[in-house]
Steps between C-alpha positions, in 0.01 A plus 500: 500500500678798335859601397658839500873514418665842540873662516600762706290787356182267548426486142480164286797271410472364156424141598247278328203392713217294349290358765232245326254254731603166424783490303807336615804695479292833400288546836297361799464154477193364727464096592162433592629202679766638682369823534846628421627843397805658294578794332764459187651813343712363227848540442718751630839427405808723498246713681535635890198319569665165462863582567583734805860544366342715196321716757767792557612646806151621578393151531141340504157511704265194481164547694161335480195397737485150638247292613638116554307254725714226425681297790814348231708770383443571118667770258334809537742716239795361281662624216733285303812690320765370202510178411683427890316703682451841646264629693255455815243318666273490812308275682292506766238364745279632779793302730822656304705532163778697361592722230792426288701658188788347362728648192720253345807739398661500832330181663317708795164486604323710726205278755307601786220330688156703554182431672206613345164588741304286322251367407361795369580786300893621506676756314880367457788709299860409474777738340891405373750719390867281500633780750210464758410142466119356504267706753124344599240767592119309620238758529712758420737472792893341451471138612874377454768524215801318406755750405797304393393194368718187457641209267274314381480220163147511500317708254175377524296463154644508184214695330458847410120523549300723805322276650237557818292247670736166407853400429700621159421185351331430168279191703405800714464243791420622870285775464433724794131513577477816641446887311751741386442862408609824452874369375717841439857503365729818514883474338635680804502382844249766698603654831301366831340855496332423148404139579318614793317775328455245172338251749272768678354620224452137338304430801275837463628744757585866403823565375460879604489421849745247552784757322380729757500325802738171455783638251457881512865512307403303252330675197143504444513618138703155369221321709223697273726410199489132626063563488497643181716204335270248674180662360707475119558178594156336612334680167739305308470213619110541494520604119737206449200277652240636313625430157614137630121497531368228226233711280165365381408613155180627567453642902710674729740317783505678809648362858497747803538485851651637817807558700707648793623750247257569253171395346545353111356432190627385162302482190597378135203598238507372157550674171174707390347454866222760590571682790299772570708676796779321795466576835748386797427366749123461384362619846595724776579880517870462383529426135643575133276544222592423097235614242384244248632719193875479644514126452611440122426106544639452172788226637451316846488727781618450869420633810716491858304751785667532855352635828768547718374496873812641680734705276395879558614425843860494369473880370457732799799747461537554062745767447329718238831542340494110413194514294404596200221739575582834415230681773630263770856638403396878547470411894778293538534497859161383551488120535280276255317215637293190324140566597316216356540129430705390160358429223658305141329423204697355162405437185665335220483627235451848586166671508394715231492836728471900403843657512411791761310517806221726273321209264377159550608193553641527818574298759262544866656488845282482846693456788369665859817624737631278772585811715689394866340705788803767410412526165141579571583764778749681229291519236186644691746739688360839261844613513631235298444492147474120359601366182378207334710310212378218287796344472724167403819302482689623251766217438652651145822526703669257710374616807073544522400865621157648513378698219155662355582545171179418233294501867232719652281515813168570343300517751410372870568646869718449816354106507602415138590611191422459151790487250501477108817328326611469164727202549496188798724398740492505849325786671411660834407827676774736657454709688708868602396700801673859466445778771363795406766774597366861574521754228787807577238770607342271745812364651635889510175583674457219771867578568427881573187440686700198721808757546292839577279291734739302694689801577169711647438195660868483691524883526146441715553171672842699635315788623219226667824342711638839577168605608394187722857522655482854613125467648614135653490677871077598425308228620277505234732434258672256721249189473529191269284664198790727415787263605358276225429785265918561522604160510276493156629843403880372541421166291383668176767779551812230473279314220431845256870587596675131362237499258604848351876352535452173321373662172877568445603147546579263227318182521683163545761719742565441825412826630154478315413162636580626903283794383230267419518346797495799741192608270328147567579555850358834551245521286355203695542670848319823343174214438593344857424854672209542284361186608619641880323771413170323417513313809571783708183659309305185586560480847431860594170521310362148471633258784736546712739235583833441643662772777736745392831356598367145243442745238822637524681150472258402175537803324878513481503138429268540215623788385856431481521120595232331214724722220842405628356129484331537170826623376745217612267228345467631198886593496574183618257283198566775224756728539604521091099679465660805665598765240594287225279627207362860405549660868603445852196339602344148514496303187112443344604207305551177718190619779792666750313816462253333724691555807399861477159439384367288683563647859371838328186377411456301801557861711264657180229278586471508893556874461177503269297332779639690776401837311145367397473381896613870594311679237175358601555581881546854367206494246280379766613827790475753191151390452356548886706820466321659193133309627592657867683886379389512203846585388498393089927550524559184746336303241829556267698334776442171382682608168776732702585193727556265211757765326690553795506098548612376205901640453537339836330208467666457128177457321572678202824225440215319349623651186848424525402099527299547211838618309712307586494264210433808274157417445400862433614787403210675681605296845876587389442886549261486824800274676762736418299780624342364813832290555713836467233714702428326776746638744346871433130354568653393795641804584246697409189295692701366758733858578415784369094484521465300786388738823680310751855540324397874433357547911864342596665701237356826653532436875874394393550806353331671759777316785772597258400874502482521868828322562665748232410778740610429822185389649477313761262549768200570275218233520458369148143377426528132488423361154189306478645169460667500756203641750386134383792307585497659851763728457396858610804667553849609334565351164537152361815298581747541190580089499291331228397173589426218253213373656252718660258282671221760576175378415351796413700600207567150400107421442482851295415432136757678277254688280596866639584626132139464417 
């Protein structure tokens, strides 16, 4: 069993508490027989403890574990008062009890009846304040209360002692068989917020999560507070049981074992003892090492180490500015997190160490990093530059902050680290991911190259519309190949155009996050029609499949349908990601990025296998060509196909992925240029060197000519494409139609430029 007593800043109260085995009235008394069990805490008169009318407004919290098997009711807490009584009591069985306190100034006592889950483990707290009344909390949730109390002559015990386990009577008679532990007493009555989060963490789970997700009002940092006085508290207590250790003249005591919380060990050594060097714990990765020649041994030395299993999973978000560490302060708006387990080794009296981190003695620290799946990922990201602080609890003030003064990381890597110390205490790894931010000239430069290149790339992609519009009515340019090739053009238009308007938004602004959204959007549709693209590709040169009129329902629906869809979702599941930090795009810090991403590489990858399908098809035909004509240029088509391919296709985006958690600064510079330039490949492959857009552009011209002058009757020589579709006299029809199902010019591969 153990007792903590706090007030409301969780540090001690100034109560006596001498707990010795087998002394009545001082401690646990143990019947063989009867196999009985009480805890006595001496007198506590005049004192809060024993007299709720001395408590204040703020009241009182009782709380303790309880483990009672018995089927009789028996006292389970009572505290006697002045010499009539004040005070309170419980009982309790696995069938029922009640909790009771009773103050003798204004006759009133305050009773309610509980029922405990028994038999097994139960964590029970009760508060009074005279305003409220008595309130009963079991496992950390409100149970009942009795808020006004009533008139009552009974007082109960006329004894001042705190008593657990049996009534407040010297005979100590009826003594309750089962186990206490854990008993806690706070001179304020907590709120039901704190008893819930006090009772969580008692029973192990993380304190971080359960602000986050159960009370997201309440505030983490007085829960952190709450940690740090607990961890002041259990070395206390464990240096208080150390030196209660009885020492033998001549060899060292030690007693260690295990817990939930934390592995321990206590050690008293007599006076001129040899000890050669201390380690703790004495095996494992994870320990702290004391040289021999620090240990004076010239009075009786003691020894309390703590492995605490659980408590770097308190610390995830440290505000830098709430440390002590001066090169954690100089990037205060990076986050500090505990990245390996806590360590705390004391000794009394102090070690003999060297006054700076440059001579010896000094103390040894091993711990390896306990790094969560986010951690890991952040700290290998190259962009990020990572900080590792040996570091402790520094509890000189009231409240225990981190700090590394007389500490340094000697040595070690991204799986543990190697710290020196001139002093002990508790200790752990923290750790301080900080981006890496671009220096001016770069950021200058990728911002000219993105600005110069989207603007080609619109100025082109404009002229590419203009131009398939006007030859719409030529047959050749009437087919699916260049219906996709606008729909494609159009897509990364609207996407260079918002993305050139968004640089002037402010992030966190409304306008900025609809910009980001219209970006996600069309951005996405400008990979859709690349995938439409490679399809299109696929079926023309590999296999064909589907008729003319199906393609025309799946393209549109994957070109501007899967987007749309892709869009909505991730609106709908994380719509705060859009434009909220450093630009009006997706956010790269909680994975929402990935709704971009993902489809890209997906439409990356099957345009990678489509090309290598296509590119051997073409390989193989410029082989037999140069084995049959001898002709050394068609063997450069394989190389001429792939160039004209891949703006299209959106191979070269391959780069952008690669940036887009600023991995590189090499990959940085090839995605603003191929991002920015894309539209003028397009143009420039695709428009202005492709034969069949210059053949239509010329017989155009050649109809516009004629019509200029008048002429009517004269037979134009048909143009060629149209001798192919059948049509061998006049000129082309003027209506464009979406879908032109000829097969000939559908089952033409689109490699004219070359």
């Amino acid at each position: 069993s153990s007792v903590y007593t706090n007030d409301s800043a969780y540090t001690n109260i100034s109560v006596s508490v001498d707990i010795v085995e087998g002394v009545v009235n001082k401690g646990i008394y143990l019947s063989g027989d009867r196999g009985a069990t009480f805890l006595h805490f001496g007198n506590y008169r005049n004192s809060c403890i024993s007299d709720p009318t001395l408590c204040g407004p703020q009241g009182v919290t009782f709380s303790f574990f309880w483990k009672n098997q018995e089927v009789e009711s028996r006292f389970a807490v009572l505290s006697g008062g002045k010499i009539i009584s004040n005070g309170f009591s419980v009982y309790a069985n696995p069938v029922g009890g009640y909790v009771e306190f009773y103050t003798r100034g204004n006759s009133r006592r305050w009773k309610v009846h509980i029922t405990p889950p028994g038999p097994f483990w139960t964590h029970i707290l009760f508060t009074w304040t005279l305003k409220d009344g008595l309130k009963v909390y079991i496992n950390g949730t409100f149970n009942i209360s009795d808020e006004v109390g009533g008139v009552s002559q009974v007082y109960g015990d006329t004894y001042t002692d705190l008593v657990i386990g049996t009534g407040n009577r010297e005979s100590y008679e009826h003594y309750v068989t089962g186990a206490f532990d854990e008993f806690v007493i706070w001179e304020r009555a907590l709120s039901p917020k704190e008893i819930w989060l006090y009772y969580k963490a008692a029973i192990g789970s993380f304190i971080y999560y359960v602000c986050i997700f159960i009370y997201p009002a309440f505030p983490c940092e007085q829960m952190k507070s709450i940690i740090f006085g607990l961890i002041d508290t259990v070395d206390k207590v464990m240096v208080h049981m150390v030196s209660s250790l009885q020492s033998n003249p001549s060899t060292p005591i030690t007693i260690g074992g295990k817990s939930y919380v934390a592995d321990y060990s206590l050690m008293k050594i007599p006076q001129n003892h040899n000890l050669p060097s201390y380690r703790f714990p004495t095996q494992g990765k994870n320990y702290i090492s004391v040289p021999g020649e620090a240990f004076t041994m010239q009075t009786q030395t003691t020894i309390v180490g703590l492995f605490y299993h659980n408590m770097h999973n308190y610390y995830k978000q440290i505000s830098p500015l709430r440390t002590r560490i001066n090169e954690a302060v100089d990037f205060k708006d990076c986050k500090i997190q505990v990245a390996s387990y806590l360590i705390s080794l004391k000794v009394e009296p102090l070690p003999a160490l060297s006054v700076n981190l440059s001579a010896e003695p000094l103390i040894r620290i091993v711990l390896t990093h306990q790094l969560s799946k986010e951690q890991h990922v952040q700290a290998l990201n190259q962009s990020n530059k990572v900080f590792l602080y040996c570091a402790f609890l520094d509890y000189s003030s009231k409240e225990g902050v981190w700090s590394n003064e007389g500490c340094m990381r000697a040595g070690g890597n991204l799986s543990y680290s190697i710290c020196v110390c001139n002093h002990l205490t508790n200790f752990a790894i923290l750790m301080q991911v900080v981006p890496m931010e671009l220096t001016k000239s770069h950021q200058v430069a990728l911002s000219t190259i993105t600005y110069v290149g989207c603007s080609i790339s619109i100025f082109c992609l404009a002229i590419t519309l203009v131009t398939f519009a006007v030859l719409s009515s030529v047959s050749t340019i009437r087919n699916q190949r260049y219906h996709i090739h606008a729909n494609l053009s159009f897509a990364i238009l609207v996407a260079q155009i918002l993305l050139l308007i968004s640089f002037r938004f402010e992030p966190g602004t409304m306008p900025c996050k609809v910009m980001a959204v219209l970006l996600h959007f069309f951005f996405l549709c400008a990979f859709a029609w690349m995938l439409v693209e490679g399809l299109h590709l696929y079926s023309m040169v590999v296999k064909v499949f589907g008729s003319e009129g199906s393609k025309h329902f799946y393209y549109y629906g994957i070109g501007w349908g899967s987007p749309l869809v892709i869009c909505v979702v991730s609106m709908t599941s994380s719509l705060s990601s859009y434009g909220e930090v450093g630009n009006c795009w997706l956010s790269l810090q909680n994975g929402a990025i990935w709704a971009f991403v993902a489809p890209a590489l997906f439409v990356i990858m099957v345009n990678i296998g489509i090309l290598i399908a296509v590119t051997r098809i073409i390989s193989r035909i410029s082989a037999e060509n140069y084995k049959v004509h001898g002709d050394a240029n068609s063997v450069k088509l394989t190389a001429k196909a792939v160039a004209v391919l891949l703006p299209i296709l959106g191979i070269s985006w391959i780069f952008g992925v690669l940036a887009v958690n600023d991995h590189s600064l090499l990959f940085q510079y090839m995605f603003a240029a191929f991002n920015s330039l894309q539209g003028f490949f397009i143009f420039l492959f695709h428009c202005l060197l492709n034969s069949e857009v210059r053949a239509a552009f010329k017989h155009k011209t050649k109809v516009w000519s004629l019509t200029s002058s008048s002429i009517r009757n004269i037979n134009v020589k048909p143009f060629n494409s149209d001798i192919m579709n059948g049509n061998k006299g006049g000129v082309s029809p003027t209506k464009m139609h979406t879908w032109d199902k000829s097969t000939n010019s559908a089952n033409r591969i689109d490699l004219s430029a070359v």
